[in-house]
ZAVO-483696 format. One record per atom (N, C-alpha, C): x, y negated, z negated; residue in one letter. Coordinates in steps of 0.2 Angstrom, whole numbers, plus 5000, padded with zeros to 4 digits. Atoms other than C-alpha are relative to their C-alpha. Layout:
<sites>
XYZA/...
</sites>
This chain:
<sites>
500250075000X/533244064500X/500649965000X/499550045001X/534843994496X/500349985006X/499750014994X/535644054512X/499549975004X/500450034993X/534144004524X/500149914998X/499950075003X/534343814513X/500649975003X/499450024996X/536043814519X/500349995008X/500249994995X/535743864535X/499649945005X/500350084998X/534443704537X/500449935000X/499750075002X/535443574528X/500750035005X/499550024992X/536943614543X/499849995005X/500450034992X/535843624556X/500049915001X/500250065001X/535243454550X/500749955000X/499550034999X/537043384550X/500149995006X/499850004993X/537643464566X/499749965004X/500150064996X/536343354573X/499749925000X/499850085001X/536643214566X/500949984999X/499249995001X/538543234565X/500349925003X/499650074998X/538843044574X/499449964996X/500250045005X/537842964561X/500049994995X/499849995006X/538942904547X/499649994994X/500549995007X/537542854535X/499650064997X/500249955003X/536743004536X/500650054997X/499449975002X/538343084534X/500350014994X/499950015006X/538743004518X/499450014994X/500550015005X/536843004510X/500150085000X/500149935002X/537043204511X/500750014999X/499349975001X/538943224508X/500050034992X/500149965007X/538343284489X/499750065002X/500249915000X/537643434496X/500650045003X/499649964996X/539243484503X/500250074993X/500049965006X/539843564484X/499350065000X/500349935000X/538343684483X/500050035007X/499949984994X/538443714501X/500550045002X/499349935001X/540243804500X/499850034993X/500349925005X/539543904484X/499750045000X/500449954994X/538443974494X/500150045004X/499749954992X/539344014508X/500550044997X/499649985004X/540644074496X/499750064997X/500149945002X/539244184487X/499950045008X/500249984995X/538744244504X/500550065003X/499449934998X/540444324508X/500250054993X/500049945006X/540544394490X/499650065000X/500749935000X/539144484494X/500150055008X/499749964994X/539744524512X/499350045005X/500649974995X/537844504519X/499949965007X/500350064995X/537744374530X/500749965005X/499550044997X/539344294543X/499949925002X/500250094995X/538344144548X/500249954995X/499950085002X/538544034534X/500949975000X/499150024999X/540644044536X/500049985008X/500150044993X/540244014555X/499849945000X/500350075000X/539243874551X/500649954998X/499450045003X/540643824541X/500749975004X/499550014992X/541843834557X/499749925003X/500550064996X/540443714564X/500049944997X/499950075002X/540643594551X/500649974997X/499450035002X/542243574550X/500349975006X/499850064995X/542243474567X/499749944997X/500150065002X/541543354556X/500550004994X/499250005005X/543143314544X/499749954995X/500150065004X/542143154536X/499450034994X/500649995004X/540643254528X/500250054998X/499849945005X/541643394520X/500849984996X/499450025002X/543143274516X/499950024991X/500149975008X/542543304495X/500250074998X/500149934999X/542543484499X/500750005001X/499549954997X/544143514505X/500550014998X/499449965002X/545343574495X/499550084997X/500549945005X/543843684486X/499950055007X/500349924992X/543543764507X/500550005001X/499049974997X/545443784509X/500350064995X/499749965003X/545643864495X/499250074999X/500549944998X/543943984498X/500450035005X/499749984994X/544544014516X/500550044998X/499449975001X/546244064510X/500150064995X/500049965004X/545744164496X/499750075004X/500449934995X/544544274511X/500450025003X/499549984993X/546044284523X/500550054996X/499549985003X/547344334511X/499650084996X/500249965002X/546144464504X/500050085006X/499849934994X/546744634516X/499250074997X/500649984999X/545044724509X/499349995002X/500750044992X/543844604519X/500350035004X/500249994995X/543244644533X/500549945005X/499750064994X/544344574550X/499649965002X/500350084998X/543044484555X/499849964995X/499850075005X/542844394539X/500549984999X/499150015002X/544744374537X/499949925008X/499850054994X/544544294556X/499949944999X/500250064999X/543244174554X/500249984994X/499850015004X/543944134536X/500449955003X/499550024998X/545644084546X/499849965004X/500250034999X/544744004557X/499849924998X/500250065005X/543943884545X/500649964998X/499450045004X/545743824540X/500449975009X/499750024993X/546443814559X/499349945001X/500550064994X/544843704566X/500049954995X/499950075002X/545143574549X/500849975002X/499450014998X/546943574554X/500149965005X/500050044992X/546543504571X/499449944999X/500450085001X/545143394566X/500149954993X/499750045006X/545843344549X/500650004997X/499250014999X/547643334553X/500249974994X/499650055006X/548143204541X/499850014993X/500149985007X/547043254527X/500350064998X/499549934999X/547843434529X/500649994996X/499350035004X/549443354527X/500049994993X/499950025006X/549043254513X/499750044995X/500549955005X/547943394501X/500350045002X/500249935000X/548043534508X/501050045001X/499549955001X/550043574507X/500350074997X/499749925002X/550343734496X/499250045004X/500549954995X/548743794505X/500450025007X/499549994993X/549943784522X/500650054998X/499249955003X/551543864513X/499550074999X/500449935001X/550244004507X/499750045006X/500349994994X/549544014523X/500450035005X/499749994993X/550844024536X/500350085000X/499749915001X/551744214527X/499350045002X/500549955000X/549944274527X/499850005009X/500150014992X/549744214547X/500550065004X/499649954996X/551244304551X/500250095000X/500349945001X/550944464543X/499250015003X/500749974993X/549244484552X/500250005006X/500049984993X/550144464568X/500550064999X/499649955000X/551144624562X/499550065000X/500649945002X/549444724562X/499950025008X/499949944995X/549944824577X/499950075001X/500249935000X/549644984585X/500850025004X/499649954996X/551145114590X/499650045005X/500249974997X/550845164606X/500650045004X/499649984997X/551945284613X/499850005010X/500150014993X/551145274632X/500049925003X/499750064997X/551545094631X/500750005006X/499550054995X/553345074639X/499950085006X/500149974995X/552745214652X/499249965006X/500550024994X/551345124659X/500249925007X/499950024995X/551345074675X/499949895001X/500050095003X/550644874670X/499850004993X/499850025006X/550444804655X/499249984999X/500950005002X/548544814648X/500249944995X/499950055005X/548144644639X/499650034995X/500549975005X/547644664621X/499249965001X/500750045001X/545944614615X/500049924997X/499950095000X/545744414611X/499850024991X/500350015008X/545044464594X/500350034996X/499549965004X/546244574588X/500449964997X/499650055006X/547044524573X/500649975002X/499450024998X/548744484581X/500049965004X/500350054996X/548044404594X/499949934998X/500450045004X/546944294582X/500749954997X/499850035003X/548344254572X/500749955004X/499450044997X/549744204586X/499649925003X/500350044995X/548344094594X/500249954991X/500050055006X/548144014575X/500549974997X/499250035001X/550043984573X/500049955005X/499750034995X/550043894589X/499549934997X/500650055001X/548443794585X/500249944995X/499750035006X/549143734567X/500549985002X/499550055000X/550843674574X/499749935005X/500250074995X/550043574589X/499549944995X/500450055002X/548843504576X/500449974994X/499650035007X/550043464559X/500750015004X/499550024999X/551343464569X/500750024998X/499249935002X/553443544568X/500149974995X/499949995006X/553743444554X/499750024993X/500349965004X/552443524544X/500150085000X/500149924998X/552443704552X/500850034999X/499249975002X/554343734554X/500450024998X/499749985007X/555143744537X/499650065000X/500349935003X/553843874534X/500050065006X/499849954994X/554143964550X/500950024999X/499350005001X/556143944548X/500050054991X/499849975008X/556044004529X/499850075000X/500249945000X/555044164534X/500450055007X/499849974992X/555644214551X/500650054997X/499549975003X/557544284544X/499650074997X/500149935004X/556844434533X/499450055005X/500349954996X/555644484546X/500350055004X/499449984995X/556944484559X/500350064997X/499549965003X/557944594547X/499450074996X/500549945003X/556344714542X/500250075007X/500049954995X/556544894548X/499450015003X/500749974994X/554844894555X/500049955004X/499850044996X/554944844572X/499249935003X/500450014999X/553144774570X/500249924998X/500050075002X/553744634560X/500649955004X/499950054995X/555044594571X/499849985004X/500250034996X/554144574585X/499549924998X/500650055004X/552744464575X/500649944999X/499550075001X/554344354572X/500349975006X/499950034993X/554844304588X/499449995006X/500750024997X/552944294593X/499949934999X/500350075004X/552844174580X/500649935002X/499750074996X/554344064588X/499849995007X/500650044994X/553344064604X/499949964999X/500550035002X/552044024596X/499949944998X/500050075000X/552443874590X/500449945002X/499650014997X/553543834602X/499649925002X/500350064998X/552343694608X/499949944995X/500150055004X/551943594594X/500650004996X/499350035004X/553743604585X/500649995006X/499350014996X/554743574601X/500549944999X/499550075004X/555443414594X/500650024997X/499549975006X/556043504579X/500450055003X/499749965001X/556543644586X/500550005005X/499450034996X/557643554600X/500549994995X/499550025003X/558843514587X/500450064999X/499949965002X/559143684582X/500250065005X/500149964994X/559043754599X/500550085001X/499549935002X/560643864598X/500150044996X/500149965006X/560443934583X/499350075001X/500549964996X/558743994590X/500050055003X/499849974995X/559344054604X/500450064999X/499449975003X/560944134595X/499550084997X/500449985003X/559444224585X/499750065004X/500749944995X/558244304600X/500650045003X/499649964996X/559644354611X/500350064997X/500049945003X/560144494598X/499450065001X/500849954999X/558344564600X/499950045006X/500349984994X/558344574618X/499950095002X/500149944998X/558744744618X/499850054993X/500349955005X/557944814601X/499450025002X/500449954997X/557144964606X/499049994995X/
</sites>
């Protein structure tokens, strides 16, 4: 009953989502509505109400109350490696899509959620497979889009475009080093994925630094 409740009162936002009064006469039902969704994945029956959750966090003004209590749920599912990938995803998801539509509030709240965030983004893109038939194939098979590596470079790229280099950086620049220097070569890869990856939304920052960067990759080019 709880979930089908929660399931109505979002419907019933989603469409009304451009009408700020209604917005606010219901923004008390947001608090039971993440403990809900929160029991929902304790119990690990139902994905829709953390979907819906995705859904409403293009509305940034009617979860504004909420949103250190959904950042720090979200980051508590992500960070948890005995969930389920697809709840890890769409958990991770829910913190990327307030990050692009609640930039500023992000910034201003939700910083040790970001510092906690970004090690645990770059260890999921480390959740690679060894494949020995890779460097003998003829072309280069793309992976799956939903694979966690995948999931997680797209979600580095999305969080610097949306909080921008000098939020993402520091926490990129403070992690990168030890990966680089891990004997699995998964995590270096995953470390040079990740200065791709946010190569677009920190290229301000990271022109400064440019040679240092640069000094950094071209050691790799040829690790086997």
């Amino acid at each position: 009953v709880q979930f089908q409740a929660v399931r109505a009162i979002g419907a019933f936002i989603l469409l009304h989502q451009k009408d700020p009064p209604i917005l606010d006469h219901f923004a008390e039902l947001v608090g039971p509505l993440v403990q809900v969704t929160a029991l929902s994945v304790e119990k690990q029956e139902d994905e829709a109400l953390l979907t819906l959750l995705i859904d409403l966090a293009e509305i940034p003004r009617f979860l504004r109350s909420q949103l250190e209590n959904i950042m720090e749920m979200s980051l508590k599912i992500f960070s948890n490696e005995e969930t389920t990938d697809a709840w890890r995803q769409l958990a991770l998801e829910v913190l990327v899509t307030l990050a692009e539509t609640a930039s500023a509030m992000i910034r201003r709240v939700g910083g040790k959620y970001i510092a906690a965030l970004i090690p645990l983004i770059l260890k999921f893109m480390t959740d690679l497979e060894d494949d020995d038939e890779w460097s003998l194939a003829d072309e280069i098979i793309e992976e799956d889009n939903d694979s966690n590596n995948i999931v997680a470079e797209s979600a580095l790229d999305r969080l610097s475009c949306g909080l921008g280099g000098k939020t993402i950086l520091p926490h990129i620049i403070s992690n990168i080093p030890t990966m680089l220097s891990n004997s699995d070569w998964k995590y270096r890869h995953a470390a040079l994925m990740a200065i791709s990856a946010v190569g677009e939304g920190c290229h301000k920052q990271m022109e400064a630094i440019l040679p240092q960067i640069m000094e950094g990759i071209i050691q790799y080019l040829s690790d086997p």
